[in-house]
C-alpha positions as MATLAB code, in Angstrom:
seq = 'XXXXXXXXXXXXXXXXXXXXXXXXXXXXXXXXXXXXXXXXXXXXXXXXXXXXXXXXXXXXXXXXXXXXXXXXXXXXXXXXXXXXXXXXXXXXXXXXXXXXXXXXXXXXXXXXX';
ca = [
     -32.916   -8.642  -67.511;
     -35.381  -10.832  -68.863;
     -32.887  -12.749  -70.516;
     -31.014  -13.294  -67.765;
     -34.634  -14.795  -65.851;
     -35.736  -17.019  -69.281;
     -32.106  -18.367  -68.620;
     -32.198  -18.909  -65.411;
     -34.929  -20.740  -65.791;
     -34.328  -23.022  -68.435;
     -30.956  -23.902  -66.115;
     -33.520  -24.402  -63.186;
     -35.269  -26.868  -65.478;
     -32.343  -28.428  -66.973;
     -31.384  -29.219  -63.345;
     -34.680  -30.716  -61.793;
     -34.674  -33.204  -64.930;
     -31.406  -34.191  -64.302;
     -32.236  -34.549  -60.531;
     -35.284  -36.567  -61.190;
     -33.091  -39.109  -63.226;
     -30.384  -39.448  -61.123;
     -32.456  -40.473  -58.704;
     -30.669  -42.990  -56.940;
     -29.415  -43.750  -53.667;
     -25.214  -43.257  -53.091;
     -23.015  -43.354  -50.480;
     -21.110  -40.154  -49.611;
     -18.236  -40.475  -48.101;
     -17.302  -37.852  -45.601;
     -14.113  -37.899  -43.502;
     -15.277  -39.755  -40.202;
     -18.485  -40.936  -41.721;
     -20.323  -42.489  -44.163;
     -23.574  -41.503  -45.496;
     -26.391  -43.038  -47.971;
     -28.309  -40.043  -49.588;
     -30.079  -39.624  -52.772;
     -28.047  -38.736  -55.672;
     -30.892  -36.268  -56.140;
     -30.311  -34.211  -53.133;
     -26.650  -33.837  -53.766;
     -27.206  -32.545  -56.899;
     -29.878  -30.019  -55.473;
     -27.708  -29.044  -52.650;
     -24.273  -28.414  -55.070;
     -26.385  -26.260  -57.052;
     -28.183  -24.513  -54.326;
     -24.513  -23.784  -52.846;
     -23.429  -22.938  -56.348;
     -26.180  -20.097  -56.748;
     -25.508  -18.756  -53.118;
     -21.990  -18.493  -54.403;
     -22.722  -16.706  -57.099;
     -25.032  -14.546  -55.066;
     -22.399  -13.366  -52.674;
     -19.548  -12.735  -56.022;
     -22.444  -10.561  -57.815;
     -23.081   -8.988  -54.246;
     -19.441   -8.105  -54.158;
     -18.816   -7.058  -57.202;
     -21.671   -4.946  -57.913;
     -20.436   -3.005  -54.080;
     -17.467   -2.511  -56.001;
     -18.341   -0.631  -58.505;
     -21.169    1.439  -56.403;
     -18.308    2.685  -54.520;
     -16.252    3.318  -58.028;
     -19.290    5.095  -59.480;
     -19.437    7.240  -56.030;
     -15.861    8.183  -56.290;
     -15.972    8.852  -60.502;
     -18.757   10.756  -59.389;
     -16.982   13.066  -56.466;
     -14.144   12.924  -59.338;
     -16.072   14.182  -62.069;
     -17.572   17.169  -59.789;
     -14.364   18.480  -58.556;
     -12.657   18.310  -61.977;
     -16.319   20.662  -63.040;
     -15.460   22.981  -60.518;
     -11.648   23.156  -61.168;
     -13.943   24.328  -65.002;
     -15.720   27.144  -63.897;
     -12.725   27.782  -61.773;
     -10.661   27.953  -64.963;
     -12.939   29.529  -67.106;
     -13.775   32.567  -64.613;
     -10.140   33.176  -64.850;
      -9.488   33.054  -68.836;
     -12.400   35.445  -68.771;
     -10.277   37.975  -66.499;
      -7.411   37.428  -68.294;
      -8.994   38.294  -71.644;
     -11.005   41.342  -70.155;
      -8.024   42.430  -69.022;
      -6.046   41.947  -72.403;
      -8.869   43.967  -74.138;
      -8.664   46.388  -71.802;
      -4.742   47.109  -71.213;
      -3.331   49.086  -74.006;
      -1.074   47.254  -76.498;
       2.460   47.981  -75.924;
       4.013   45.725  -78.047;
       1.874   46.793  -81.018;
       4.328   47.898  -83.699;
       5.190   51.348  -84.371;
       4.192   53.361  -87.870;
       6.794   55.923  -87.304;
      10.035   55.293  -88.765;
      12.935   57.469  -87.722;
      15.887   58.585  -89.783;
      19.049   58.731  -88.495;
];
């Protein structure tokens, strides 16, 4: 995190010093119009639109994966419960094992025919 701020920063910098040098007046040309602005304040208003772009793609994505996380998380409780669910049983099943008598334990009598 305060990586990402120190960067931000010294991009926030790096773009009012460019602003401040570029100074001059230009003439944009819009489709019925023409317009003289300062250089400056089309640089601060692409990177102003810029940032809100990024804004809203971070904003997205980080709904995304909220909602992933929710349903990993609904995932990842019903596949514990299917567990226990499982386990309970192979206890049963060996309870009952230990408890049934063998019948396919092999026989010590031999017969002679």
């Amino acid at each position: 995190m305060q990586k990402s701020v120190i960067l931000i920063m010294i991009l926030v910098l790096i773009v009012t010093i460019f602003t401040v040098v570029n100074a001059a007046p230009v003439t944009l040309n819009l489709v019925f119009t023409k317009v003289n602005v300062s250089l400056a304040l089309i640089i601060l208003i692409s990177s102003l639109f810029g940032a809100l772009i990024l804004f809203l793609i971070g904003l997205f994505d980080s709904r995304k994966k909220a909602v992933r996380a929710k349903k990993l998380q609904s995932e990842n409780f019903n596949l514990k419960q299917k567990i226990a669910v499982l386990e309970k049983e192979f206890e049963f099943m060996k309870q009952t094992k230990e408890e049934a008598p063998t019948t396919d334990a092999p026989s010590t009598h031999h017969e002679v025919l």
